[in-house]
KEKOL-800729 format. One record per residue: residue number from 1; x, z, y of N, C-alpha, C in turn. Coordinates in Angstrom, 1 decimal, always signed. Atoms other than C-alpha are relative to their C-alpha. Layout:
# KEKOL-800729
(kemar NUM,(X,Z,Y),(X,Z,Y),(X,Z,Y))
...
***
This chain:
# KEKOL-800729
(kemar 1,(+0.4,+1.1,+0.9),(+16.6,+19.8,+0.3),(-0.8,-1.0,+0.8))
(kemar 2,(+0.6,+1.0,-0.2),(+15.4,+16.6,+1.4),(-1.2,-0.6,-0.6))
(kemar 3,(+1.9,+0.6,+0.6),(+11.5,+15.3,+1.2),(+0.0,-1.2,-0.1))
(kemar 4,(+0.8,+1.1,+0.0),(+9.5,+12.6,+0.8),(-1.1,+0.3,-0.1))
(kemar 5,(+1.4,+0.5,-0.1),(+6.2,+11.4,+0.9),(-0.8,-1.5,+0.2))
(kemar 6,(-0.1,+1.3,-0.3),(+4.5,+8.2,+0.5),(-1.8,+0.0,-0.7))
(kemar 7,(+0.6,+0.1,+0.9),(+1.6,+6.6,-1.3),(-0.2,-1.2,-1.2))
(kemar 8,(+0.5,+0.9,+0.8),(+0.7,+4.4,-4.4),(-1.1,-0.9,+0.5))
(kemar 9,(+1.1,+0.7,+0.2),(-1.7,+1.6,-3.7),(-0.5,-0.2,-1.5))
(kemar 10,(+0.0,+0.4,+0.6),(-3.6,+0.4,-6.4),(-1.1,-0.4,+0.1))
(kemar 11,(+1.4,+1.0,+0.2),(-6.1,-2.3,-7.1),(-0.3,-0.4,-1.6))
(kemar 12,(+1.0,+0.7,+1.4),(-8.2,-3.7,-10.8),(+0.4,-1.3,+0.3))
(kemar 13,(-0.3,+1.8,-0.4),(-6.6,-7.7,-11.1),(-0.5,+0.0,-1.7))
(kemar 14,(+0.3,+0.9,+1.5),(-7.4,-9.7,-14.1),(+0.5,+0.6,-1.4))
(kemar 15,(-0.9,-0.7,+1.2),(-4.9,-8.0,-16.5),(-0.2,+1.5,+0.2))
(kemar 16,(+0.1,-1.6,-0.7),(-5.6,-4.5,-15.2),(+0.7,+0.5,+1.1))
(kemar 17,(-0.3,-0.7,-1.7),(-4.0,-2.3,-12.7),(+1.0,-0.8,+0.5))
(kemar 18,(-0.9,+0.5,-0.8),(-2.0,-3.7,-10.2),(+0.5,+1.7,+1.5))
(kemar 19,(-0.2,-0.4,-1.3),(+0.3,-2.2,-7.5),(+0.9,-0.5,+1.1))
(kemar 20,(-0.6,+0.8,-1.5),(+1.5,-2.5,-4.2),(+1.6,+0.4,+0.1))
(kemar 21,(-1.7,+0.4,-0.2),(+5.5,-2.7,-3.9),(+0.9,-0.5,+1.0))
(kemar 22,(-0.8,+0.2,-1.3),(+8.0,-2.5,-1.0),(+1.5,-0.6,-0.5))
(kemar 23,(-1.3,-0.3,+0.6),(+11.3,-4.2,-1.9),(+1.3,+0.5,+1.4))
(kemar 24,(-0.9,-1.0,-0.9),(+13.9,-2.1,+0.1),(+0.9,-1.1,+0.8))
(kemar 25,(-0.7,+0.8,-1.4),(+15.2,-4.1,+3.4),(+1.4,+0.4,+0.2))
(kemar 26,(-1.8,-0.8,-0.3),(+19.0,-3.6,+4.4),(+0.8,-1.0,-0.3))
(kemar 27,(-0.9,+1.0,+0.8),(+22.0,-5.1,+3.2),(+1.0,+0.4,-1.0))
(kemar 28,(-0.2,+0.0,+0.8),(+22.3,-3.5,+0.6),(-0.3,-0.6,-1.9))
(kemar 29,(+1.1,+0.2,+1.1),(+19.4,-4.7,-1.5),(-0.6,-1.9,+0.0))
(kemar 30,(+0.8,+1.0,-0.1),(+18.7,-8.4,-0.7),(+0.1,-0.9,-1.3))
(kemar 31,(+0.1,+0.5,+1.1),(+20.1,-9.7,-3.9),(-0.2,+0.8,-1.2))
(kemar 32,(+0.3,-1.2,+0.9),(+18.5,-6.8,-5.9),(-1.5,-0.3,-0.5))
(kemar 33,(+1.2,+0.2,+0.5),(+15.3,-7.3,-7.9),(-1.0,+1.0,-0.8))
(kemar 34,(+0.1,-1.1,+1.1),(+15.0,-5.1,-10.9),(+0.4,+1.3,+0.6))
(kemar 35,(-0.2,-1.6,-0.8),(+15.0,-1.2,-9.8),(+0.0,+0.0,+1.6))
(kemar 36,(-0.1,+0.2,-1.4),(+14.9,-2.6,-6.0),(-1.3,-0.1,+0.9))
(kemar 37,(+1.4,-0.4,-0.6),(+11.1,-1.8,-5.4),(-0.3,+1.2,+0.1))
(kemar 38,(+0.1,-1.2,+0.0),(+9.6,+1.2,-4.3),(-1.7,-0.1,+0.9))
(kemar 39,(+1.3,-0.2,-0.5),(+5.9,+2.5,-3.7),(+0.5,+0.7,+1.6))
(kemar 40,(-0.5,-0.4,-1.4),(+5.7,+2.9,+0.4),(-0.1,+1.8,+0.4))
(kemar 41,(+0.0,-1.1,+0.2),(+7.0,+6.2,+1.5),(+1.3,+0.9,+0.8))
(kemar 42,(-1.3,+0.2,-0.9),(+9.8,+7.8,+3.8),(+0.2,+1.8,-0.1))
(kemar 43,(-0.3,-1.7,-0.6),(+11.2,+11.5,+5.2),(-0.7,+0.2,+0.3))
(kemar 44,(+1.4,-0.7,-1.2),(+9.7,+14.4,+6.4),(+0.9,+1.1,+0.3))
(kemar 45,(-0.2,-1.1,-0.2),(+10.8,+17.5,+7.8),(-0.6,+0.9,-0.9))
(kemar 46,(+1.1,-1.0,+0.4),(+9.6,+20.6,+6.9),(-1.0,+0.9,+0.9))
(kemar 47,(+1.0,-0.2,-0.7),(+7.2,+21.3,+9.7),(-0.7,-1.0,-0.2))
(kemar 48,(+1.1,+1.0,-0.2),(+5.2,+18.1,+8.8),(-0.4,+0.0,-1.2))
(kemar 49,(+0.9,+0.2,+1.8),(+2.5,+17.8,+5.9),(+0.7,-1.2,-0.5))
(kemar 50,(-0.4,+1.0,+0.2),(+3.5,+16.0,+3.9),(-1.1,-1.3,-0.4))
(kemar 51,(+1.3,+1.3,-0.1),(-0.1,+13.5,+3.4),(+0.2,+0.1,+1.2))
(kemar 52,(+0.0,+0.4,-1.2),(+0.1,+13.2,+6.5),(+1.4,-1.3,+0.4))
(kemar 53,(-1.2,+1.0,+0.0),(+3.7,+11.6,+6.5),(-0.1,-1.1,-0.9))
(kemar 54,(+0.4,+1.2,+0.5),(+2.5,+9.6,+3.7),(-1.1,-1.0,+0.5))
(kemar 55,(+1.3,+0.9,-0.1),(-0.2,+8.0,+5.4),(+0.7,-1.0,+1.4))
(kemar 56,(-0.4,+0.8,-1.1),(+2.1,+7.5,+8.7),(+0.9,-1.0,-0.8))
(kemar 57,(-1.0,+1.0,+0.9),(+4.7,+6.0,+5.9),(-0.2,-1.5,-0.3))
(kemar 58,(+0.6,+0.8,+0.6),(+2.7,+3.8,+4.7),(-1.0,-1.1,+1.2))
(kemar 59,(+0.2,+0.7,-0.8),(+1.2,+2.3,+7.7),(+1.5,-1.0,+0.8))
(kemar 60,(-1.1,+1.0,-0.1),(+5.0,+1.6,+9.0),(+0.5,-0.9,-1.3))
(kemar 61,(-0.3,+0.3,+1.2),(+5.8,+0.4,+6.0),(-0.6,-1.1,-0.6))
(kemar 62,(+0.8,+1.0,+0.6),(+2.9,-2.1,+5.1),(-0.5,-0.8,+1.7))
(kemar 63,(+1.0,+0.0,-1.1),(+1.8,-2.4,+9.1),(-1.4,-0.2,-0.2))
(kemar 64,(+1.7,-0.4,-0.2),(-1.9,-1.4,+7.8),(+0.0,+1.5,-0.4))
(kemar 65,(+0.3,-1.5,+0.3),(-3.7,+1.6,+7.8),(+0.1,+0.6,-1.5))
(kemar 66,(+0.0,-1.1,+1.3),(-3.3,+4.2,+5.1),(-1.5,-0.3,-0.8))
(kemar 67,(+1.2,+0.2,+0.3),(-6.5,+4.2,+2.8),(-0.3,+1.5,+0.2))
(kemar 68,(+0.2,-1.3,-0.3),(-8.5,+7.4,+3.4),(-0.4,+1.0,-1.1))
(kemar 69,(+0.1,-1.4,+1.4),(-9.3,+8.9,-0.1),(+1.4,+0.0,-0.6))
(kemar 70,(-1.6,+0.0,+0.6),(-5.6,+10.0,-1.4),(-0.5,+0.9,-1.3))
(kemar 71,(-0.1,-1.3,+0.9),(-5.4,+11.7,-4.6),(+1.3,+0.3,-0.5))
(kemar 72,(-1.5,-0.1,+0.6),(-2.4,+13.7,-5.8),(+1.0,-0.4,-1.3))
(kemar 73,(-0.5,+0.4,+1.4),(+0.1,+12.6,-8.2),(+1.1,+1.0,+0.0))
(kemar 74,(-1.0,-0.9,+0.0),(+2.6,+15.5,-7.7),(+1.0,-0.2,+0.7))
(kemar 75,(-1.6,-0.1,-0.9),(+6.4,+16.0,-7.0),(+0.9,-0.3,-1.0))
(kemar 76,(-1.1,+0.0,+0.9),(+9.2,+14.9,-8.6),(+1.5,+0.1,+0.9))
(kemar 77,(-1.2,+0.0,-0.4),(+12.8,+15.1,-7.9),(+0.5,-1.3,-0.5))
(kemar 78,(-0.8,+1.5,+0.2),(+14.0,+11.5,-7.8),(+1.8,-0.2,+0.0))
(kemar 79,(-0.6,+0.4,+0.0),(+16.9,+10.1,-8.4),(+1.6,+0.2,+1.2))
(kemar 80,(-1.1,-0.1,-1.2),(+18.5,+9.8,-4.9),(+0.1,+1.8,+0.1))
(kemar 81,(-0.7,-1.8,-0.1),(+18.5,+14.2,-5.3),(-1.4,+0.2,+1.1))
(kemar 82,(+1.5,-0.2,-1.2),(+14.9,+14.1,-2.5),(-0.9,+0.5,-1.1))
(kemar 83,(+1.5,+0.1,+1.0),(+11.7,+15.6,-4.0),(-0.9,-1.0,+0.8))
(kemar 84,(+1.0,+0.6,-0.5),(+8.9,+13.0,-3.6),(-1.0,+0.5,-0.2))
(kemar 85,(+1.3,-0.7,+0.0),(+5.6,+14.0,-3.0),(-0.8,-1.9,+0.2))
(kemar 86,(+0.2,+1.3,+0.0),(+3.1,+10.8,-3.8),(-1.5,+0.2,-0.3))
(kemar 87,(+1.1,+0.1,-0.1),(-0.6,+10.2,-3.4),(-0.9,-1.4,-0.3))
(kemar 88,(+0.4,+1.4,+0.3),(-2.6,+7.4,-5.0),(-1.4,-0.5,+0.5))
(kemar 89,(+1.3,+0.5,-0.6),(-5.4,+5.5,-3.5),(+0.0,-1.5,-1.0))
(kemar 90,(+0.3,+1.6,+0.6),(-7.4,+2.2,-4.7),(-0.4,-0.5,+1.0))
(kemar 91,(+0.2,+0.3,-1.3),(-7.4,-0.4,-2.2),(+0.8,-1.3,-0.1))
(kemar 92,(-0.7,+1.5,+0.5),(-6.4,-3.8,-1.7),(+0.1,-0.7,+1.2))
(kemar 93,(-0.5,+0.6,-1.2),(-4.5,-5.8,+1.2),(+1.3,-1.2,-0.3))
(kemar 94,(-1.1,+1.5,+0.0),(-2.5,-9.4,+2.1),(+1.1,+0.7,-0.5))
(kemar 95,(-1.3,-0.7,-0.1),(+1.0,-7.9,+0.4),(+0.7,-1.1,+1.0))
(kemar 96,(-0.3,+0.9,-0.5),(+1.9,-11.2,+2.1),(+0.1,+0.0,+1.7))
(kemar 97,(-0.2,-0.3,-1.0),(+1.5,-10.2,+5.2),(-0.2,+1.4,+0.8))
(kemar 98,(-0.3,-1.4,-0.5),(+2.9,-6.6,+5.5),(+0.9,-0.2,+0.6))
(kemar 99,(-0.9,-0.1,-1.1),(+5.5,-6.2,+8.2),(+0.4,+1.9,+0.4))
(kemar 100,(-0.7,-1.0,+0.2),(+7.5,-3.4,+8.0),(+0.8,+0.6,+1.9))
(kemar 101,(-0.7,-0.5,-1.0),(+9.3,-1.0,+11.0),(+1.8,-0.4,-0.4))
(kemar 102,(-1.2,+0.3,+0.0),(+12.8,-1.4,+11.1),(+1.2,+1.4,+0.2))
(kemar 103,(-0.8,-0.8,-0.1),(+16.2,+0.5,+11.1),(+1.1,-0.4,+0.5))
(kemar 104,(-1.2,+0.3,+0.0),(+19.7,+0.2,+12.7),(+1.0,+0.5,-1.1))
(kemar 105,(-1.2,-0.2,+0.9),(+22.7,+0.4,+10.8),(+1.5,-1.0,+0.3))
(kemar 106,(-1.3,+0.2,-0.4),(+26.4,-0.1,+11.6),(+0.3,-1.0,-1.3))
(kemar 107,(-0.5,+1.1,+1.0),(+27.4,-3.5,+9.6),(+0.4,-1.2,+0.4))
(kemar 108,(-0.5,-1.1,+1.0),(+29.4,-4.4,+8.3),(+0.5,+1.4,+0.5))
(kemar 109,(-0.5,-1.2,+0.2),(+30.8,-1.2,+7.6),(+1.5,+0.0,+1.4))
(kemar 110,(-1.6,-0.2,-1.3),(+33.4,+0.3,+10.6),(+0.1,-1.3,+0.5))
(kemar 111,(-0.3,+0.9,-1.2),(+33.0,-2.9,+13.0),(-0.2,+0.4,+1.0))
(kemar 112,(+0.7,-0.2,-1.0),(+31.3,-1.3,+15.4),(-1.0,-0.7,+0.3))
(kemar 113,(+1.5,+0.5,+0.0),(+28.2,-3.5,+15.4),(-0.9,+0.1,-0.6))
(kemar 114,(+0.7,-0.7,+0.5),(+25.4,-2.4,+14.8),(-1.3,-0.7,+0.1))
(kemar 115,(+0.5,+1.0,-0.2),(+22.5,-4.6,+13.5),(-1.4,+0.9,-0.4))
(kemar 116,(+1.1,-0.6,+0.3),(+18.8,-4.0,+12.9),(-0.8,-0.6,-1.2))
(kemar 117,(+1.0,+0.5,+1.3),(+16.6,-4.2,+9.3),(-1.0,+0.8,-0.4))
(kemar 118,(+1.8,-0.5,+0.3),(+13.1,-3.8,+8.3),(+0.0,+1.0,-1.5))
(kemar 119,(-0.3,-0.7,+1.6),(+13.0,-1.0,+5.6),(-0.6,-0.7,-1.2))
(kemar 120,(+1.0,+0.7,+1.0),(+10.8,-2.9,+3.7),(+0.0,-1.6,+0.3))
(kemar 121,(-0.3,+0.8,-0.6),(+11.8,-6.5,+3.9),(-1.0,-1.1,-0.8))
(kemar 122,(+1.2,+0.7,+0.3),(+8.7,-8.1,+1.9),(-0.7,+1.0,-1.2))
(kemar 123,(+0.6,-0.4,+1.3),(+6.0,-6.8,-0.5),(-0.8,-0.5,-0.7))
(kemar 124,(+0.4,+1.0,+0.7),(+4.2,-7.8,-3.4),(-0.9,+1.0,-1.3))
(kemar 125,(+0.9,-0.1,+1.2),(+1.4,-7.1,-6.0),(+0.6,+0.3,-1.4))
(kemar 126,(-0.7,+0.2,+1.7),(+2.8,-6.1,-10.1),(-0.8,+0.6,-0.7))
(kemar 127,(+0.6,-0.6,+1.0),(+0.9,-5.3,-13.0),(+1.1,+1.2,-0.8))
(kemar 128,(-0.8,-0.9,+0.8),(+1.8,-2.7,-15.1),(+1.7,+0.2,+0.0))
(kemar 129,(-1.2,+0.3,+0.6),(+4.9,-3.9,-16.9),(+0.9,-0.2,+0.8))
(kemar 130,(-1.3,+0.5,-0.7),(+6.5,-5.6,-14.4),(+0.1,+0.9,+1.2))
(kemar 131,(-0.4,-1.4,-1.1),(+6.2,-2.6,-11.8),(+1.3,+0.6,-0.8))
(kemar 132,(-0.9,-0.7,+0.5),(+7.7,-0.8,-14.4),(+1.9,-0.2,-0.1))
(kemar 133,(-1.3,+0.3,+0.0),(+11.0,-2.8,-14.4),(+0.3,-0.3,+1.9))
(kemar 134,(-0.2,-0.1,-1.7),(+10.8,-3.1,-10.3),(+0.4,+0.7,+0.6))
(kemar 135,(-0.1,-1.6,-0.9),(+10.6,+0.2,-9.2),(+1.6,+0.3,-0.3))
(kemar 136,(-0.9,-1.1,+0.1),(+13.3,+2.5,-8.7),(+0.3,+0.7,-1.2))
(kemar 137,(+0.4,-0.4,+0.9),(+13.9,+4.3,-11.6),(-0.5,+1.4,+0.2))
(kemar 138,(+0.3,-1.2,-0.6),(+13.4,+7.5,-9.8),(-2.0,+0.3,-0.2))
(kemar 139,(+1.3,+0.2,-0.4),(+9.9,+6.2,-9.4),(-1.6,-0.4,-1.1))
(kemar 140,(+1.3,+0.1,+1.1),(+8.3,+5.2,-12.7),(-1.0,+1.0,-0.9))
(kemar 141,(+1.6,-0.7,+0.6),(+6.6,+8.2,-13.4),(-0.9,+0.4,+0.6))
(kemar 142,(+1.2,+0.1,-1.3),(+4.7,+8.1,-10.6),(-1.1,-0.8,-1.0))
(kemar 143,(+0.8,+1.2,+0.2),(+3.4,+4.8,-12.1),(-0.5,+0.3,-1.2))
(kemar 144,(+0.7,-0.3,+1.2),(+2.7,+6.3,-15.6),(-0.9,+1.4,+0.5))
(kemar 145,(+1.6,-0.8,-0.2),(+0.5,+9.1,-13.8),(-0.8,-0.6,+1.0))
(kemar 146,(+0.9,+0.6,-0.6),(-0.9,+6.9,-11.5),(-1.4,-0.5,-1.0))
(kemar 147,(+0.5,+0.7,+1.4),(-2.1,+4.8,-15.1),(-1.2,+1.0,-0.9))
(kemar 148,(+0.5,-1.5,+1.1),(-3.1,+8.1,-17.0),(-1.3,+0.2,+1.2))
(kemar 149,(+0.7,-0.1,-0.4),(-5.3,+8.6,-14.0),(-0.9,-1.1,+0.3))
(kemar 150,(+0.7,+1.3,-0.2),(-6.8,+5.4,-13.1),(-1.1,+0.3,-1.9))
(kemar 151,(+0.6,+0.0,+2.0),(-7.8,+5.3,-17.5),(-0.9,+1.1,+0.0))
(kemar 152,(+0.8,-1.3,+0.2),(-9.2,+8.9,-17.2),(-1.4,-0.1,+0.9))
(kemar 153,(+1.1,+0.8,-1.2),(-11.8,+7.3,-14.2),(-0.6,-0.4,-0.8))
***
């Protein structure tokens, strides 16, 4: 079975919670908006913790450090068939200037060339609602226990 691990940012804005949002780099996704965000977050083996892999995730992923208090939001089985494992911190950074690692990938498809893309090819700030229609759908119940917690604070 295939892991994950990642973490939720989240910050207090004007309207209430905000979070932080990766939209997926590639070429598969650049005219994709709706379901084409995702809280930062990647593979792991199974010799590697998995907070740990979220904290490295999330540094490639945003190019800044992880925040250092995480708390758990659980596991789910997403969508793509992976369990995610997801940890939420409060914390607040330029989404504007995150800079992401990158990936190869053979494209197009069977040429033989083989080009390079940032997994994360910009990110961005959303309140509530409009996370809710961004994300993945794998991923919005992260975002309703991130809420339930944040509220219970």
């Amino acid at each position: 079975m295939r892991r994950s691990a990642g973490i939720a940012l989240w910050r207090r804005g004007a309207d209430g919670v905000e979070v932080l949002l990766g939209h997926m780099g590639g070429p598969f996704w650049p005219r994709k908006d709706d379901g084409a965000w995702s809280f930062p977050k990647g593979e792991h083996g199974p010799d590697e913790e998995p907070v740990d892999v979220a904290r490295r995730e999330f540094e490639e992923e945003t190019g800044s450090p992880a925040p250092p208090d995480l708390v758990p939001l659980g596991e789910l089985r997403v969508t793509s068939g992976k369990v995610l494992a997801l940890w939420a911190a409060e914390g607040d950074l330029d989404a504007g200037a995150c800079v992401s690692n990158t990936f190869e990938l053979e494209w197009p498809p069977r040429s033989g060339r083989f080009q390079e893309f940032p997994e994360v090819d910009r990110s961005a700030w959303f309140g509530a609602a409009e996370a809710r229609a961004k994300l993945v759908t794998g991923q919005v119940p992260f975002l309703d226990r991130l809420l339930e917690q944040v509220a219970a604070r």
